[in-house]
C-alpha positions in Angstrom: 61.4 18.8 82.3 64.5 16.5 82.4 67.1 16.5 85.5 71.1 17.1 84.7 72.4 14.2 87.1 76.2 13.5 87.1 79.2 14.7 88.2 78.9 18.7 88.4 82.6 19.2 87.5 82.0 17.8 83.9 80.9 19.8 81.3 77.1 20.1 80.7 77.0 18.9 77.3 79.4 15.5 78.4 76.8 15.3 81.3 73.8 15.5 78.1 75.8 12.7 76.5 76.5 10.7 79.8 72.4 10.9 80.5 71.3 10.1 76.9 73.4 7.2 76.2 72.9 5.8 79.7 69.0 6.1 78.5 69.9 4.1 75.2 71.4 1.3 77.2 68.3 1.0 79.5 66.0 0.6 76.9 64.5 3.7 77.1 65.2 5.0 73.9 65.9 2.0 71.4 67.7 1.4 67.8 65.7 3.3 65.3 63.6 5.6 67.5 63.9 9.3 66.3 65.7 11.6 68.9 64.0 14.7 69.8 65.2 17.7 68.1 67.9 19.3 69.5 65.8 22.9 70.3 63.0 20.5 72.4 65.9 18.5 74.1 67.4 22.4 75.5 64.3 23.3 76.5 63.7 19.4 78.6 66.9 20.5 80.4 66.9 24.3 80.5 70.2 24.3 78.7 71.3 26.5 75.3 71.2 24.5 71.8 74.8 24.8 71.3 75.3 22.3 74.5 72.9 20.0 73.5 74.2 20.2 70.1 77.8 19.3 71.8 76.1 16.4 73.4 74.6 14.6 70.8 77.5 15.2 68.4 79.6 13.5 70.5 77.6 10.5 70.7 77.2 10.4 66.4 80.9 10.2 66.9 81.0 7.5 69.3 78.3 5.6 66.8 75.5 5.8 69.2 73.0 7.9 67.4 72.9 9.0 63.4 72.3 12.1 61.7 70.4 11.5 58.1 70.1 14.6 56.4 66.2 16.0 56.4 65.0 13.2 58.4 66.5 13.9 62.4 69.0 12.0 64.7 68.3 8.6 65.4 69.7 6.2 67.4 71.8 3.9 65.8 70.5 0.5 65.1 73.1 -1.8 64.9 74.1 -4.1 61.8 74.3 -7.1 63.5 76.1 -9.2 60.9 79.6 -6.6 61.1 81.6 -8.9 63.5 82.9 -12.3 62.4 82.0 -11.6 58.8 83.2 -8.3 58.1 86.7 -9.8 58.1 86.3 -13.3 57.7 83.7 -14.6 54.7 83.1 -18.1 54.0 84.5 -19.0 50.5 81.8 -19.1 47.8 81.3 -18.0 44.3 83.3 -14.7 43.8 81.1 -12.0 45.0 79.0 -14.1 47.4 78.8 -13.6 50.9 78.0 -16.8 53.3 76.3 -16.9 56.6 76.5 -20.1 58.2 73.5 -21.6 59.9 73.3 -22.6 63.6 72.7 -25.5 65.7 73.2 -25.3 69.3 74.7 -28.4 71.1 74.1 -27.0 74.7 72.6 -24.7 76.7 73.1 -24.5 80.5 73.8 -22.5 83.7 76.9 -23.1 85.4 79.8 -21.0 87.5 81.4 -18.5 85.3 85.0 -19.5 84.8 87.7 -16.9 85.6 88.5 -15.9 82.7 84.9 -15.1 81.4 83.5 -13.3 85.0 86.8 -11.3 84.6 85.7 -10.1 80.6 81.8 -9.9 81.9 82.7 -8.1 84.7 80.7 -10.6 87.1 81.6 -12.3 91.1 83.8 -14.8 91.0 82.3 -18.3 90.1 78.7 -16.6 89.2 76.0 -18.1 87.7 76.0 -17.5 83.9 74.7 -19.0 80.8 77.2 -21.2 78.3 76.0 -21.6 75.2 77.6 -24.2 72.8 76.7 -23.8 69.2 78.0 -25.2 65.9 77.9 -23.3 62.8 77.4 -25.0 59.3 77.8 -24.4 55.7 76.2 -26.1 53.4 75.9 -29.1 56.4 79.7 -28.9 56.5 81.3 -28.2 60.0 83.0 -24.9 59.7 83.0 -23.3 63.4 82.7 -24.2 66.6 81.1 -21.5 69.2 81.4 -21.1 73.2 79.1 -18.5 74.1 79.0 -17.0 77.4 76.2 -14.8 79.0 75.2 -13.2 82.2 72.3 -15.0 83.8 70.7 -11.9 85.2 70.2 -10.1 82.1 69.8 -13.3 79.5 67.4 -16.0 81.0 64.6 -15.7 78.5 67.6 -17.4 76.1 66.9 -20.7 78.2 63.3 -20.3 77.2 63.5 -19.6 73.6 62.4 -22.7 71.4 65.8 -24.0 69.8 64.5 -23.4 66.2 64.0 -19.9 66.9 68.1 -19.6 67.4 68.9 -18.5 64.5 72.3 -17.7 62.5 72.3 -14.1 64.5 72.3 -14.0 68.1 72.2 -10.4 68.8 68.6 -9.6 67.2 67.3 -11.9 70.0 69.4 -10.7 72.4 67.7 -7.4 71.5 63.9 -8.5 70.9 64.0 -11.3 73.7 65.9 -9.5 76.5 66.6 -6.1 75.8 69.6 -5.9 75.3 71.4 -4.3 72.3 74.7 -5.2 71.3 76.6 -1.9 70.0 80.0 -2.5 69.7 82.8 -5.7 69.6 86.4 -5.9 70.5 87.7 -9.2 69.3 91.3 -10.8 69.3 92.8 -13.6 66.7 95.0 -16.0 66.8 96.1 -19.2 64.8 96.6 -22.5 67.2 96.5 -26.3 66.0 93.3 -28.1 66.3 92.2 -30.3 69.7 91.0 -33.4 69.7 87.7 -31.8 70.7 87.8 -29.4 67.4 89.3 -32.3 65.5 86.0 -34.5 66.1 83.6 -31.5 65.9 85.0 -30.1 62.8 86.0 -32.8 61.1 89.2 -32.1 60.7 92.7 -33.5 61.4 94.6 -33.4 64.5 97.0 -30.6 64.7 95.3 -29.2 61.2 95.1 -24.9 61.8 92.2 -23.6 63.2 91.6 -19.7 63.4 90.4 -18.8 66.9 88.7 -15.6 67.8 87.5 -13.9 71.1 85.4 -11.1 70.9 83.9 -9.2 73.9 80.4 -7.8 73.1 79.6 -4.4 74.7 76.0 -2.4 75.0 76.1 1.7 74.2 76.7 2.2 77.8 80.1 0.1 77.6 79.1 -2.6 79.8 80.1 -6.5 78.3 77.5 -8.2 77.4 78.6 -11.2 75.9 82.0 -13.5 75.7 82.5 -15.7 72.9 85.3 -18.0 71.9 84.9 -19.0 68.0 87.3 -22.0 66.3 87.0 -22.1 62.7 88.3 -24.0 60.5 91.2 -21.8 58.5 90.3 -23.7 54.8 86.7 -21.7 55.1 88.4 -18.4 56.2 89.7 -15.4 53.9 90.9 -12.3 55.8 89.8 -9.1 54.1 90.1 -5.9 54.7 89.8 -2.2 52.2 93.2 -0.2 53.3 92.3 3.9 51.6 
């Protein structure tokens, strides 16, 4: 038998949703695990079908859990390669889709600057984990990546053998620390390359670069991860389907 918690003013079936999604983001119930049926989950909470059926269709709304048709509700298992490539695809052969590979420059533990404790959500000047990586195409410099995680929730990364980092970062954020990435808000701008960016990427001074900031959240809402991406804007096409 499963305990309503929350806030007794809210509706029953927003309190469902609140409790099962808080449950996703612990771990509890992970990407690709079958939900109970919706008849099992009223009786776990003494509560009609038609709340729980409320409940978890607000969450296939929100994109935390998936209805396939004969087979149950599931919870969503994230595509993990829907964030800088959706929009932005390395130029190849008409049709073919590019993903660079990685090669990290750095990893250490340092203070949090402002600006990334304020978009993680952490004390001022905490410890947190800055990952520099370098992505490459074809061993041409195309990107250059500051990556920014919360020490408490991401130290196995300092552990993991470099050649195990691959081109995807969130499958080991998921597999090495539990912790899913569900959703991305990311911002873009054009600037004029650095002289850092101009000796990383090979490029010239004052040559365009594309810059995007993306904040990486779990189901529950909570940042996970801050990233600042430079690219260089010869390897970048912007697409996008309007219907």
């Amino acid at each position: 038998m499963a305990t309503l918690r929350g806030d007794e003013r809210l509706p029953r079936y927003q309190r469902v949703a609140d409790q099962l999604r808080q449950e996703i983001a612990d771990g509890v119930r992970r990407p690709g695990d079958r939900m109970p049926s919706e008849n099992l989950l009223a009786d776990q909470y003494s509560l009609a079908p038609g709340t729980i059926r409320q409940a978890v269709t607000q969450l296939v709304s929100e994109g935390v859990l998936e209805r396939f048709q004969g087979k149950g509700t599931f919870v969503r298992r994230p595509s993990f390669d829907q964030s800088l490539f959706r929009f932005f695809r390395f130029l190849g052969r008409p049709g073919e889709r590019l993903v660079p590979e990685g090669r990290i420059l750095g990893r250490e533990v340092k203070p949090a600057p402002e600006h990334v404790s304020l978009r993680l959500e952490l004390d001022q000047n905490a410890p947190a984990i800055c990952l520099s990586r370098l992505r490459l195409l074809r061993k041409q410099p195309v990107l250059l990546e500051e990556i920014w995680l919360s020490k408490q929730d991401f130290m196995p990364i300092l552990e993991i053998d470099e050649k195990k980092l691959g081109p995807l970062l969130y499958p080991i954020y998921d597999e090495h620390c539990g912790r899913t990435v569900a959703s991305a808000e990311e911002e873009l701008t054009v600037e004029a390359a650095d002289r850092e960016t101009v000796h990383t990427l090979q490029i010239a001074e004052g040559d365009p670069v594309i810059v995007i900031e993306r904040l990486a959240r779990g189901f529950d809402g909570a940042p996970l991860e801050w990233r600042r991406s430079v690219g260089r804007a010869d390897q970048f096409r912007y697409q996008i389907e309007i219907r």
